[in-house]
Backbone bond lengths (Angstrom), bond angles and torsions (degrees), N, CA, C in turn:
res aa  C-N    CA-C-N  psi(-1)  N-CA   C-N-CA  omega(-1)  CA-C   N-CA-C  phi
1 X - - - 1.461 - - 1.527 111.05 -
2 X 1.402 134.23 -50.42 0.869 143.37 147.72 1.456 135.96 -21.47
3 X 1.554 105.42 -39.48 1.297 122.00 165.49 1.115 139.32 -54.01
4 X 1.810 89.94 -45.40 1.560 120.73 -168.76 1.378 82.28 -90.18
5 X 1.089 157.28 -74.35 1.382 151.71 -145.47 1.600 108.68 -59.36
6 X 1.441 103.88 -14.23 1.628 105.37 -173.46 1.797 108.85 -88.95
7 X 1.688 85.98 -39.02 1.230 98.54 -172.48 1.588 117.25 -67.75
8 X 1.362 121.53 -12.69 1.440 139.59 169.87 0.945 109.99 -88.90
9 X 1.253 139.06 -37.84 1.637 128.01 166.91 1.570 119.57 -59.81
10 X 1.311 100.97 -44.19 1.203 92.33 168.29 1.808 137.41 -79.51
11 X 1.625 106.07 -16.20 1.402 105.40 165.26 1.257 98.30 -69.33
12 X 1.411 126.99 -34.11 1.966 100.04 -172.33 1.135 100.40 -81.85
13 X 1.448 147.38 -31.92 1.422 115.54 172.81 1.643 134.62 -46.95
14 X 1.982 107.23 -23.64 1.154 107.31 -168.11 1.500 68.11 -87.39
15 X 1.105 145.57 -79.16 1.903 122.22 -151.06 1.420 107.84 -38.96
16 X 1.106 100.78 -18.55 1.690 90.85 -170.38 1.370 101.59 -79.05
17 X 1.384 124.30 -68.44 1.576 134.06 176.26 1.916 102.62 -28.89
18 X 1.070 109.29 -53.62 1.576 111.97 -164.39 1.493 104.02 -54.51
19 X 1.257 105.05 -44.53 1.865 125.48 -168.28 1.041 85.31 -49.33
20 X 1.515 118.54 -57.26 1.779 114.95 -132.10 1.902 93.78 -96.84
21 X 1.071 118.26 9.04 1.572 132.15 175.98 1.366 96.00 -85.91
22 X 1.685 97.92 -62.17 2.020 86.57 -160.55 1.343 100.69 -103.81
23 X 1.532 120.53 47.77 1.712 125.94 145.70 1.491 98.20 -89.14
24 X 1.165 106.42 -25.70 1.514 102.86 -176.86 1.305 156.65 -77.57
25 X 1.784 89.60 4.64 1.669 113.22 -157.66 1.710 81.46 -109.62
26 X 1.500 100.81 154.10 1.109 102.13 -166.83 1.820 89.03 -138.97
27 X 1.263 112.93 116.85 1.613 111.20 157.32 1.167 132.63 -61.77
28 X 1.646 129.44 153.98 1.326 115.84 164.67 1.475 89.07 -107.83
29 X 1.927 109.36 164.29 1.339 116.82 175.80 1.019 133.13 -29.35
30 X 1.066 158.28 -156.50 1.494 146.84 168.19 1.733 79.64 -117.55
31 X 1.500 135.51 -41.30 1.525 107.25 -142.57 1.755 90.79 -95.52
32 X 1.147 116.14 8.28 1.712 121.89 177.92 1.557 117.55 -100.06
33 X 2.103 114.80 -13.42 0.928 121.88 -166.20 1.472 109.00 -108.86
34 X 1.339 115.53 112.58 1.767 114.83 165.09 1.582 112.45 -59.51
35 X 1.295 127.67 126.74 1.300 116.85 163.50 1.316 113.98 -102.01
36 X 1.565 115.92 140.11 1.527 122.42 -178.03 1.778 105.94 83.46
37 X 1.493 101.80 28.45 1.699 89.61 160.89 1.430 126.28 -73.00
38 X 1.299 120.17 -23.01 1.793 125.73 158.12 1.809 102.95 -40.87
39 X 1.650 100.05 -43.58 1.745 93.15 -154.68 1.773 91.46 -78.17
40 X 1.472 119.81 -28.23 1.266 119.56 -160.99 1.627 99.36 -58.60
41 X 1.224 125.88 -46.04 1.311 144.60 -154.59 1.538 96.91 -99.45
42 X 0.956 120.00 -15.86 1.983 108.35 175.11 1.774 114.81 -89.66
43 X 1.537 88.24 -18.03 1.806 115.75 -168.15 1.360 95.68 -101.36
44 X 1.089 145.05 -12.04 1.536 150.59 170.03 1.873 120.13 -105.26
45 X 1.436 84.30 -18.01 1.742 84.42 -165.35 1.724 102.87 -66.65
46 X 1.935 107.24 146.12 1.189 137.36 -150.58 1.513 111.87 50.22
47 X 1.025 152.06 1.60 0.980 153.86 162.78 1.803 107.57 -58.17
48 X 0.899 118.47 -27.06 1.756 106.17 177.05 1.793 111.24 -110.08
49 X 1.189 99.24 159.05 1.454 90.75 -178.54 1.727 94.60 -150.04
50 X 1.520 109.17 148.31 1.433 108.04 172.98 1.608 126.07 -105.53
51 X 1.798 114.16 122.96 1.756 108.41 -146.44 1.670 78.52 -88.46
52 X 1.612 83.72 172.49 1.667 111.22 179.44 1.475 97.18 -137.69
53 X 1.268 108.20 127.48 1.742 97.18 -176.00 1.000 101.66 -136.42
54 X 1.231 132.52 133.43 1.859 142.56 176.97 1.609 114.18 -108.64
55 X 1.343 119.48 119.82 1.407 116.58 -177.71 1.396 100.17 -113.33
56 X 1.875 109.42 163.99 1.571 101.91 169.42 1.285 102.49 -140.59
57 X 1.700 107.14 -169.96 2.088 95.32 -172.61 1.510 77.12 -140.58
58 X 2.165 97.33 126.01 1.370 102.20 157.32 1.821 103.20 -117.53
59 X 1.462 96.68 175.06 1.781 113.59 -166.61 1.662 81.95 -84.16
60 X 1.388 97.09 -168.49 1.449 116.53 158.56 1.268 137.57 -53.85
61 X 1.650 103.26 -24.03 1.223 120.61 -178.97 1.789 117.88 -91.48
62 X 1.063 90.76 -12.41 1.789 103.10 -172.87 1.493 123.02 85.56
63 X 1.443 113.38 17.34 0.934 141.00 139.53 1.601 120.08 -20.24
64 X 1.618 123.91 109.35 1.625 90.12 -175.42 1.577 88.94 -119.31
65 X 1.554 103.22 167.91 1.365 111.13 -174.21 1.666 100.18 -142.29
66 X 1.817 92.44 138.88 1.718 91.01 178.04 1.429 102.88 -122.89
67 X 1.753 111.05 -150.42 1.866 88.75 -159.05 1.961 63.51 -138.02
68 X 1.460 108.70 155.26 1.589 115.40 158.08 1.422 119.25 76.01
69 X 1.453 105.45 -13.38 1.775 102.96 -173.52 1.282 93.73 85.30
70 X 1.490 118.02 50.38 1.054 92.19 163.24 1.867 108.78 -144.16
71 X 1.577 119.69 169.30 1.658 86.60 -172.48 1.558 133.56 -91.87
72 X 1.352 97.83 32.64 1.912 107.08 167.13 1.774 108.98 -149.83
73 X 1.189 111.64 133.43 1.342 127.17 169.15 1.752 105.70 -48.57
74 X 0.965 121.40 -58.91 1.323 117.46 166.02 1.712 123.74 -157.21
75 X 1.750 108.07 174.44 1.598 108.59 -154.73 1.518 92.60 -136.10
76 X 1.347 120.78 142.93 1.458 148.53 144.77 1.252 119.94 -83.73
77 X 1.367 122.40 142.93 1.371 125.66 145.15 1.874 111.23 -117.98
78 X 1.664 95.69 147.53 0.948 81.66 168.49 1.750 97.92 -165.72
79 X 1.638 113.76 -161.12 1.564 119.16 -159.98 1.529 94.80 -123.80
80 X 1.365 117.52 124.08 1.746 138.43 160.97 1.467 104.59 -99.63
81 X 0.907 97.89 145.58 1.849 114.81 161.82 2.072 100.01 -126.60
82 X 1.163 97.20 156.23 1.425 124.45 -171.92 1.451 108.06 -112.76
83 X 1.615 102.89 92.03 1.760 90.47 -160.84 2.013 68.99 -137.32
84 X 1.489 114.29 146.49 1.433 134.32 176.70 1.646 116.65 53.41
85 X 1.736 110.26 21.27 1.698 105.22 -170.25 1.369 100.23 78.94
86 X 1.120 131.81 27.47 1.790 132.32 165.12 1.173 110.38 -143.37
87 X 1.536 120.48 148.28 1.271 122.75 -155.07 1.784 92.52 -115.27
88 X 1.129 124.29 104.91 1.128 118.57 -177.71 1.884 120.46 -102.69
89 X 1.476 98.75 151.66 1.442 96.74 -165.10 1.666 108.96 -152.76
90 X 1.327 131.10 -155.04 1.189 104.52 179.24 1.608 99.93 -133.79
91 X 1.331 108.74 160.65 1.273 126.75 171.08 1.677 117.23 6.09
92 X 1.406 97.38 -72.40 1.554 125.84 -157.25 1.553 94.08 -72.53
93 X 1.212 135.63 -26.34 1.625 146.18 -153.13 1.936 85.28 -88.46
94 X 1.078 100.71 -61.44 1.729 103.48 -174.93 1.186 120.97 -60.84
95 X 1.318 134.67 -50.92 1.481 159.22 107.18 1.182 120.46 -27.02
96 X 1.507 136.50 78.61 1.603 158.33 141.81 1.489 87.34 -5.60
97 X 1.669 80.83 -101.67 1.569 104.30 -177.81 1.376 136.77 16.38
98 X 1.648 102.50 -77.49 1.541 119.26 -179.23 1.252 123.41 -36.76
99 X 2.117 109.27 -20.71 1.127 100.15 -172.19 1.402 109.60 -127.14
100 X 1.217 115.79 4.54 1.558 140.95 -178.12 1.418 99.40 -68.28
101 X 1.071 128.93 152.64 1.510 126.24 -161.55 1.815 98.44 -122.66
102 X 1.450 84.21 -37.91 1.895 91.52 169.89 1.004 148.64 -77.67
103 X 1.753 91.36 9.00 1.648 114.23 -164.33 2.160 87.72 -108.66
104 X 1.018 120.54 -15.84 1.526 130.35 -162.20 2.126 81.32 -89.20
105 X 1.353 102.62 -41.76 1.850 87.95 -170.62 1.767 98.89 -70.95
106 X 1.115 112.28 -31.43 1.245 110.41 -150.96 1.927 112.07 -81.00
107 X 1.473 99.59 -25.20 1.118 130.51 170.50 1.562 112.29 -54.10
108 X 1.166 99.90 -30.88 2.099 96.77 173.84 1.519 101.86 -77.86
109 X 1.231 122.63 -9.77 1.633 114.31 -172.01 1.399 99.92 -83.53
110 X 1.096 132.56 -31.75 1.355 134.68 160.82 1.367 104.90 121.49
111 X 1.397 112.71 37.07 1.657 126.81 -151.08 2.276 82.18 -119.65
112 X 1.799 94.10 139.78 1.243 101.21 171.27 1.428 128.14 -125.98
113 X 1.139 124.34 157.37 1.400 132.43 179.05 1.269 120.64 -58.54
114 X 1.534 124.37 111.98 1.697 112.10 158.46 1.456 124.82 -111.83
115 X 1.079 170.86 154.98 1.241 164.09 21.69 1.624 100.76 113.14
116 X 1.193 116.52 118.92 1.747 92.93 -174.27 1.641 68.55 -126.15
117 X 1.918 93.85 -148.38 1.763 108.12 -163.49 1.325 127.95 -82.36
118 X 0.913 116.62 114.08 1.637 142.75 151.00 1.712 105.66 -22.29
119 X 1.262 119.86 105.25 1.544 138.31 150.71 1.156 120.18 -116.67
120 X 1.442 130.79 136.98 1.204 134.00 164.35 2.152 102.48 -134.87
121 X 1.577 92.77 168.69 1.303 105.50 168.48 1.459 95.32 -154.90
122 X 1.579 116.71 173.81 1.434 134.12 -171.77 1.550 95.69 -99.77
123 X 1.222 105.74 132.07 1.920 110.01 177.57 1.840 87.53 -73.67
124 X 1.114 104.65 135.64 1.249 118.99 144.89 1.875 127.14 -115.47
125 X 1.904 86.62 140.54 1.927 73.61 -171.10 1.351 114.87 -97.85
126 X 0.832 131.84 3.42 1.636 142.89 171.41 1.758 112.60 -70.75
127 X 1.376 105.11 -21.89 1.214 120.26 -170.49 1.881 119.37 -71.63
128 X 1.472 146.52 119.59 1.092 127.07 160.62 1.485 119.62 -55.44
129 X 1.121 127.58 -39.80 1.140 123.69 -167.74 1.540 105.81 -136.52
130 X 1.398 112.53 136.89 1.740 108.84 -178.35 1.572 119.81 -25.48
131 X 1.298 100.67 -177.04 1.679 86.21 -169.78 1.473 106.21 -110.74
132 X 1.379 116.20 -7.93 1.754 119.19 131.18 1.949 83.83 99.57
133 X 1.314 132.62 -9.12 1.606 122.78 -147.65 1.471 78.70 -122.36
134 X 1.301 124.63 75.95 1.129 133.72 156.63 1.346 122.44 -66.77
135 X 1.707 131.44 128.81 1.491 121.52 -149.62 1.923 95.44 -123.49
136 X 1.294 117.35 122.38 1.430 101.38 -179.06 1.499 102.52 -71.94
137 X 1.717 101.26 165.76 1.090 110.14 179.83 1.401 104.86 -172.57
138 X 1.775 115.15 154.20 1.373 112.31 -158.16 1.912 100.90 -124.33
139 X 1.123 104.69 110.76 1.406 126.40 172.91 1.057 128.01 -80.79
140 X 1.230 147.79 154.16 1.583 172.10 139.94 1.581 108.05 -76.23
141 X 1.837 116.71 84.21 1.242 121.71 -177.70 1.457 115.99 -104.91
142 X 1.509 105.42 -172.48 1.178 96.11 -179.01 1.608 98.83 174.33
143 X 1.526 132.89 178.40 1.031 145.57 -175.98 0.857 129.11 -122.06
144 X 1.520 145.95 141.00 1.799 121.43 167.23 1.079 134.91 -84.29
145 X 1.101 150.70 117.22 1.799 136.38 -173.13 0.841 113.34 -22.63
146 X 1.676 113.04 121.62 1.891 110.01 155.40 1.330 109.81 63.27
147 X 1.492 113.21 45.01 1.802 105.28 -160.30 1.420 93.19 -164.39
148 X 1.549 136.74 131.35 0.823 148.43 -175.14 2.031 103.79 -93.78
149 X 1.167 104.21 40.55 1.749 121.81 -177.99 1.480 102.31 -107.93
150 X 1.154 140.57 155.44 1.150 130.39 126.42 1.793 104.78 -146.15
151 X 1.330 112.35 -166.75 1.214 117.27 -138.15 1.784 92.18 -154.44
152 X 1.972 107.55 147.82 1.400 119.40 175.89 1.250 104.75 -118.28
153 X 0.984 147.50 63.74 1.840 126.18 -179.01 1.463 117.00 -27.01
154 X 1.196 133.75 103.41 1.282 132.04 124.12 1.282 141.63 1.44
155 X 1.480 119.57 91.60 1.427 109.14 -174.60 1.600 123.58 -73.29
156 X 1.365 108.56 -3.31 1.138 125.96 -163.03 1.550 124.43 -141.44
157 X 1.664 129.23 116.91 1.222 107.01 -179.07 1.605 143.29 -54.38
158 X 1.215 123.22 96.92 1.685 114.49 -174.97 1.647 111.21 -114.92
159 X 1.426 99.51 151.62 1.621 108.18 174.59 1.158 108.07 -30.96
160 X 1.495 119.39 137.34 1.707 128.84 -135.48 1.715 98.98 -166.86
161 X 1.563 107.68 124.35 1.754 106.24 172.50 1.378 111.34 -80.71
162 X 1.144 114.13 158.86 1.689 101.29 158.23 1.978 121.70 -90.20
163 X 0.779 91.44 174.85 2.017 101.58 -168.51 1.786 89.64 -98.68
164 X 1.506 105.53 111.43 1.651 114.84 145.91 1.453 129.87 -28.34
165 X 1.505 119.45 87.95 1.451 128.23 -150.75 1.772 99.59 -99.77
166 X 1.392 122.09 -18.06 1.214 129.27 179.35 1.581 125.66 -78.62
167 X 1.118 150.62 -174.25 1.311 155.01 164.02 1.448 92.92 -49.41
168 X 1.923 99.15 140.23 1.880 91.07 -177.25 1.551 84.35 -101.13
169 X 1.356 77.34 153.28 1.481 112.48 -149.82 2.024 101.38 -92.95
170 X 1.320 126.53 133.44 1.278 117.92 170.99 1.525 130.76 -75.92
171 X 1.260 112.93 -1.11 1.684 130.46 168.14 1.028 123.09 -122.19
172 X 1.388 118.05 136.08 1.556 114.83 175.08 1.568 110.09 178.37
173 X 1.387 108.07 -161.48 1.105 102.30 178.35 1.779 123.70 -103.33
174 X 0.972 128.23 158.40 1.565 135.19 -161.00 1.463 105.26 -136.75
175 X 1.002 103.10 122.75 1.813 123.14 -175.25 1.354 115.43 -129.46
176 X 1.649 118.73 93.74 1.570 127.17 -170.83 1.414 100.68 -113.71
177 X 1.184 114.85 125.79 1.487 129.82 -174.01 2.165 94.57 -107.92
178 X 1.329 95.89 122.90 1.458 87.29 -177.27 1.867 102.60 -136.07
179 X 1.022 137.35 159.99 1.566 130.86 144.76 1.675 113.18 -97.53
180 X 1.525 97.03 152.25 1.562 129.28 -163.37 1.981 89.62 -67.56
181 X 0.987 127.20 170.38 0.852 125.79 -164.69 1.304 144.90 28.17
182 X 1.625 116.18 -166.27 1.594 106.01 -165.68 1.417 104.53 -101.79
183 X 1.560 123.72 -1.01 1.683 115.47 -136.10 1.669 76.82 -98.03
184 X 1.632 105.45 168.59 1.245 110.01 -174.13 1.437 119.26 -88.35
185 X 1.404 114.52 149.17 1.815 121.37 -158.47 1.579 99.03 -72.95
186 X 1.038 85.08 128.11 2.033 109.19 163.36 1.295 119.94 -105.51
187 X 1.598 109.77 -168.65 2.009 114.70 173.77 1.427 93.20 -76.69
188 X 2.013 138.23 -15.40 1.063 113.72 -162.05 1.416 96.99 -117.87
189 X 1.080 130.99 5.36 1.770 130.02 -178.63 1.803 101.73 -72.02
190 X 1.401 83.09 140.08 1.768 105.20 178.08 1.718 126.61 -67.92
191 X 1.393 116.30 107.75 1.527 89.38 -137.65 1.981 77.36 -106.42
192 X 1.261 109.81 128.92 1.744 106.99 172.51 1.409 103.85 -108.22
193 X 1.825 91.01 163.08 1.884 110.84 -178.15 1.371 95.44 -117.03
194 X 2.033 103.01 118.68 1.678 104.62 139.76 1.320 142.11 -93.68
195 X 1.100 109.48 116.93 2.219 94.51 -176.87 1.606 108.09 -114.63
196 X 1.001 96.46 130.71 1.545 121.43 -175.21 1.362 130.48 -126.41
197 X 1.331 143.29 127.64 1.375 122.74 158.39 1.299 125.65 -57.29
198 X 1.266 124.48 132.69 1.166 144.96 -179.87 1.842 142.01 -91.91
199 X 1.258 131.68 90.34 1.488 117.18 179.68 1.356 101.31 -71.16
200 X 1.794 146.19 130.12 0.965 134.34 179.75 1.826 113.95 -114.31
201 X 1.066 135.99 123.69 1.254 126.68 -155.79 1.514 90.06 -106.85
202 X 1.208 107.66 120.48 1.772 124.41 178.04 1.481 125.14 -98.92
203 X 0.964 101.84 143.29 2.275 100.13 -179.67 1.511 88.65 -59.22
204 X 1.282 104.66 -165.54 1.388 134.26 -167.99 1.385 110.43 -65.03
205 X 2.002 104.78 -67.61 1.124 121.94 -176.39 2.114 106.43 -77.55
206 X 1.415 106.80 8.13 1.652 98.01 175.18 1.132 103.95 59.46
207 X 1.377 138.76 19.25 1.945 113.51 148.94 1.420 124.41 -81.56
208 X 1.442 95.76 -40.15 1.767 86.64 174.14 1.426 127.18 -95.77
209 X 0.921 152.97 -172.38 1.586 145.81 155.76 1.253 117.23 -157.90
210 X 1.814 114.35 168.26 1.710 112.59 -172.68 1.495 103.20 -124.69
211 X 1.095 96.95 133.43 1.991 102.54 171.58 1.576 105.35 -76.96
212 X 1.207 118.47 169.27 1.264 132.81 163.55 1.224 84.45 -86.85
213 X 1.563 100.81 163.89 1.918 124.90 -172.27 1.347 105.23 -85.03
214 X 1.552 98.63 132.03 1.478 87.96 -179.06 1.621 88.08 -128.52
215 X 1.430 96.00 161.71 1.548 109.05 -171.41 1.567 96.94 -107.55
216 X 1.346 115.93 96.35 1.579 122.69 -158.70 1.986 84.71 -111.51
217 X 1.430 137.47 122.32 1.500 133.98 178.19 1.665 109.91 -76.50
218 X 1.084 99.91 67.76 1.387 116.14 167.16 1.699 127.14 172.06
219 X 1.344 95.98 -147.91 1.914 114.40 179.65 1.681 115.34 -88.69
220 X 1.330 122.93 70.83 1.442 100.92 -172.07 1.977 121.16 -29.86
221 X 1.095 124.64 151.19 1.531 136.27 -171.80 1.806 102.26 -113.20
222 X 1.043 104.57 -60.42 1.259 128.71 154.85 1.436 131.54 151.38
223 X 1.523 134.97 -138.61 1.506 104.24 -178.23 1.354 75.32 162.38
224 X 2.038 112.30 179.33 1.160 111.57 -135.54 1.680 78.01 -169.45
225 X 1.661 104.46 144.78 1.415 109.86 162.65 1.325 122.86 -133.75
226 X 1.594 115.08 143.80 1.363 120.95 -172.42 1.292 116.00 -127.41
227 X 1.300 124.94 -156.08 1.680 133.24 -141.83 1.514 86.37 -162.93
228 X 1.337 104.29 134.70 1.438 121.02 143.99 1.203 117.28 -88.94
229 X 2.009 106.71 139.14 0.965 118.90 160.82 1.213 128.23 -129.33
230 X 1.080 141.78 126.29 1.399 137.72 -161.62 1.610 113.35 -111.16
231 X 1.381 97.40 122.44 2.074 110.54 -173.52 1.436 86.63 -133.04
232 X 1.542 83.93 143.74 1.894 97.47 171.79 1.414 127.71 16.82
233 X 1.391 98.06 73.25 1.483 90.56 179.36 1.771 115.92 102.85
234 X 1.584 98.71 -51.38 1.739 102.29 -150.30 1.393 99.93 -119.71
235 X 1.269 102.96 167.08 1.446 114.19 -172.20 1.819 121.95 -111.42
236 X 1.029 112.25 119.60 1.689 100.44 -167.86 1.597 93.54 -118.60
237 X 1.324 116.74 -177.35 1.440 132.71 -143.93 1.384 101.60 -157.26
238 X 1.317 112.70 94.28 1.938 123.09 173.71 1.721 110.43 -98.82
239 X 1.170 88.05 131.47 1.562 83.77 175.79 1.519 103.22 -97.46
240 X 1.971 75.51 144.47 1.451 106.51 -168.86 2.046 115.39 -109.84
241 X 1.552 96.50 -16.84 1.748 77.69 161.32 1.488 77.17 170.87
242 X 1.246 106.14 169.70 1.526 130.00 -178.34 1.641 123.33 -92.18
243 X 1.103 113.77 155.61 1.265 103.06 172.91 1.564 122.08 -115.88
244 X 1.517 114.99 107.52 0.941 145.38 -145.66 1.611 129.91 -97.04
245 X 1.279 140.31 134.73 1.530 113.99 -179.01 1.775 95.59 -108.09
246 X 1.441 112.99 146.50 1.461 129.27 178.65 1.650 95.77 -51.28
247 X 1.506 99.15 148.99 1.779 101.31 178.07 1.625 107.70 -87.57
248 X 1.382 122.90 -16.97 0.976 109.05 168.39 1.809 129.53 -97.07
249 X 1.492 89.14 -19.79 1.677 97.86 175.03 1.925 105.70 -114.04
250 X 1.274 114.13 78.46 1.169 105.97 174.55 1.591 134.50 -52.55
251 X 1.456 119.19 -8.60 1.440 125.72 -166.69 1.941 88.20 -96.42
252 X 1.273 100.85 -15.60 2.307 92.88 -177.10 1.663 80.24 -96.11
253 X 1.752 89.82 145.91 1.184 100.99 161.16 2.170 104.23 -125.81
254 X 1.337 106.68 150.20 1.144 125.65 173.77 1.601 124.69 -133.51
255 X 1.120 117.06 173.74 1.090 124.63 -179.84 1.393 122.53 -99.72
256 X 1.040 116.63 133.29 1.938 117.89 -173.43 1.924 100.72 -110.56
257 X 1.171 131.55 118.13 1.087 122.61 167.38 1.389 116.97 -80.46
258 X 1.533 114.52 166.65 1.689 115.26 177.02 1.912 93.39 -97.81
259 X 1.120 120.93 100.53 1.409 124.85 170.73 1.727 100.84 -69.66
260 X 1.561 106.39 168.63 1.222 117.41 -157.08 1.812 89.93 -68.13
261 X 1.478 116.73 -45.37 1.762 106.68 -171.25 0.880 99.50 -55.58
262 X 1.250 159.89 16.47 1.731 138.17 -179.26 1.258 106.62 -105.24
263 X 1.478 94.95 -38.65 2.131 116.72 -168.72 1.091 85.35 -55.14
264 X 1.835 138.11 -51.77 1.652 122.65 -152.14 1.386 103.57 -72.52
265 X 1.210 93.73 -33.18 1.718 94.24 -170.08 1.628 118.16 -58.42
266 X 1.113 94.33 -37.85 1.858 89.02 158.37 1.196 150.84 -20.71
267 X 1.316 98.30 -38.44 1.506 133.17 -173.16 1.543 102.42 -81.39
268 X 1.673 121.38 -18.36 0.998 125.46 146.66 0.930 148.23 -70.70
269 X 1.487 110.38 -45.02 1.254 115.46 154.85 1.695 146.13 -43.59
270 X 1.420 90.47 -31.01 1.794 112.57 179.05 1.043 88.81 -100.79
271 X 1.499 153.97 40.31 1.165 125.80 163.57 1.693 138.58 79.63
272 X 1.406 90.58 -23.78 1.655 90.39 -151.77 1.862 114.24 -87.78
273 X 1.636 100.45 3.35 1.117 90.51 -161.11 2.148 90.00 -90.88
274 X 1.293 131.21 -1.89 1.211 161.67 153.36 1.875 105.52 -36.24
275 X 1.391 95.08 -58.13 1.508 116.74 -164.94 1.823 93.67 -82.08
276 X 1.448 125.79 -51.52 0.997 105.72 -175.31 1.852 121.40 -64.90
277 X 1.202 97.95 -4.78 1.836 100.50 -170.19 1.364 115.71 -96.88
278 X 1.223 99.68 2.66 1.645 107.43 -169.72 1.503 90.64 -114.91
279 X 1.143 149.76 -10.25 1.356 175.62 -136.20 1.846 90.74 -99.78
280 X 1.423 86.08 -86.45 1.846 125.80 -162.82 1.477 91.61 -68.65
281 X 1.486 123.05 -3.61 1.737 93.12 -172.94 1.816 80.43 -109.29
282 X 1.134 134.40 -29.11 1.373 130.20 -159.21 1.811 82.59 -79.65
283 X 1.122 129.70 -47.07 1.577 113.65 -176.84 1.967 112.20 -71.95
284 X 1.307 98.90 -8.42 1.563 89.47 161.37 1.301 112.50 -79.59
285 X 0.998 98.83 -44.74 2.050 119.77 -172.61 1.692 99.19 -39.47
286 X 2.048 106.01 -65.89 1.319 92.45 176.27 1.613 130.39 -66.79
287 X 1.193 117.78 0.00 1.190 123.11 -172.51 1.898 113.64 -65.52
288 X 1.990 81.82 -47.00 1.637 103.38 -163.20 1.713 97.00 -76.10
289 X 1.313 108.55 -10.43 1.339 98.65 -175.78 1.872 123.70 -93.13
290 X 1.457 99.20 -4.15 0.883 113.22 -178.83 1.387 101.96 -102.45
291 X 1.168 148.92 -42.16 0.964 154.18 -171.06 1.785 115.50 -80.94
C-alpha cells in the first residue's frame, strides 16, 4: 500500500512539473510569426554579401581628387545577393554618388565621378557585428536600363541562387538587412537580418512594388525578396527582386523585380549564349560539307 501511494505521488508530481512547463510557453501570433526562419537562412546561407564601394572626382584632365587625406572622395555600403553567377545590387551601391550629397556641391566645379575600389565580404548571421574583413576585388560591372538593378560579374564560380522565372508572385519572403541606429555605416557598424512574410503590392506591369511600413530600429542597408519553391521534398528560395531606393526620391525605398527579359539576358552575361552560336554554325558547316 505504501508503495502504491508513493508511486502516485510521484506520477502527479511529473503531471504536475509537465503542466507547470507548458503554462509556460508562450506563442507569438500566427500573422506576426514567420515559420521556417532556420530553413530561410540555411537555404540562403552565403548567398548575400555586404559591398564597399569607393568613388573619386577627376577634372577634365584626369586629375583625381579625394576629400580628408584620404584615398576616395566618397564610400557606399550596400547588400548583393548571388543569384545566376552575378552579384546583384542596386543602382545607388554601384553609383556612390547619386546619393552623396557632396558630390551634387562639387559637381558645379565641373569635377566628375569615377568608380574607385571594389570590397566585398560574406554577411554572416551568427555574427554580432559585420565581419569587418572586407577583401578588395576587381569586377566587370554594369547597370540595367531604366532600372534601378545593377549587377557585379563574378570572376569566379560561387554558390549561386537562381532568378524567379515565373509570374512574380504577391507573397513571399522579405529579407531587410538594416543597422541599429542613425550614425552612418562603416567596416565596423552592426549590420542585422529581418525575414518576414510578405503581402507585396505591385504596379500594373509587376516590376516595382510597395511593402507595408515596417518599423525596422535603424538605417535600412538593404535586402532582397524571394519565392518559395518546392522540389522533391525541399524547399529552395529564388530571388524575385531587390530592394531598391526610387532614383528620384532616395529616402523611399521600393522594390525592383527581375522580370522574365532580364533572366534571358543572363545568358549574356555568362557568356554562354556566344558558346551556343558557334555550336550551330560548326553543325551547319558539317552539314554543307556533306552535302
Amino acid at each position: 500500500m505504501k508503495k502504491r501511494l508513493i508511486a502516485a505521488i510521484v506520477l502527479l508530481g511529473l503531471v504536475g512539473s509537465v503542466r507547470a512547463q507548458d503554462t509556460t510557453l508562450t506563442l507569438k501570433p500566427i500573422r506576426h510569426f514567420v515559420s521556417g526562419t532556420s530553413i530561410v537562412k540555411k537555404s540562403l546561407a552565403g548567398a548575400f554579401y555586404l559591398i564597399q564601394q569607393d568613388y573619386n572626382l577627376q577634372n577634365k584632365k584626369g586629375q583625381a581628387f579625394t576629400r580628408k587625406n584620404q584615398a576616395y572622395f566618397g564610400r557606399h555600403y550596400g547588400i548583393g545577393v548571388n543569384a545566376q553567377n552575378v552579384l546583384w545590387t542596386e543602382k545607388q551601391v554601384l553609383y556612390p554618388w547619386l546619393v552623396d550629397k557632396s558630390y551634387k556641391v562639387m559637381a558645379k566645379d565641373s569635377l566628375f565621378p569615377a568608380k574607385g575600389l571594389t570590397k566585398i565580404t560574406k554577411y554572416r548571421y551568427n555574427s554580432s557585428n559585420c565581419n569587418c574583413k572586407y577583401t578588395a576585388v576587381e569586377f566587370e560591372s554594369d547597370s540595367v536600363a531604366l532600372r534601378a538593378l545593377a549587377y557585379y560579374k563574378l570572376s569566379k564560380k560561387m554558390p549561386t541562387l537562381k532568378l524567379h522565372q515565373a509570374e512574380i508572385p504577391s507573397t513571399g519572403i522579405m529579407v531587410i538587412f538594416y543597422s541599429p541606429g542613425s550614425e552612418p555605416i562603416s567596416p565596423y557598424s552592426k549590420i542585422k537580418m529581418s525575414v518576414t512574410k510578405q503581402y507585396i503590392h505591385w504596379n500594373d506591369a509587376r516590376s516595382t512594388g510597395q511593402l507595408k511600413t515596417m518599423n525596422l530600429p535603424g538605417t535600412i542597408v538593404g535586402g532582397a525578396f524571394f519565392s518559395a519553391n518546392y522540389e522533391l521534398g525541399a524547399v529552395a528560395y529564388h530571388l524575385v527582386a531587390m530592394y531598391t531606393r526610387q532614383p528620384q526620391n532616395p529616402e523611399t525605398w521600393e522594390l525592383t523585380a527581375f522580370q522574365n527579359e532580364f533572366t534571358k539576358k543572363l545568358t549574356l552575361i555568362r557568356g554562354n549564349g556566344k558558346k551556343k552560336k558557334k555550336k550551330r554554325r560548326s553543325r551547319r558547316n558539317r552539314r554543307n560539307r556533306n552535302n
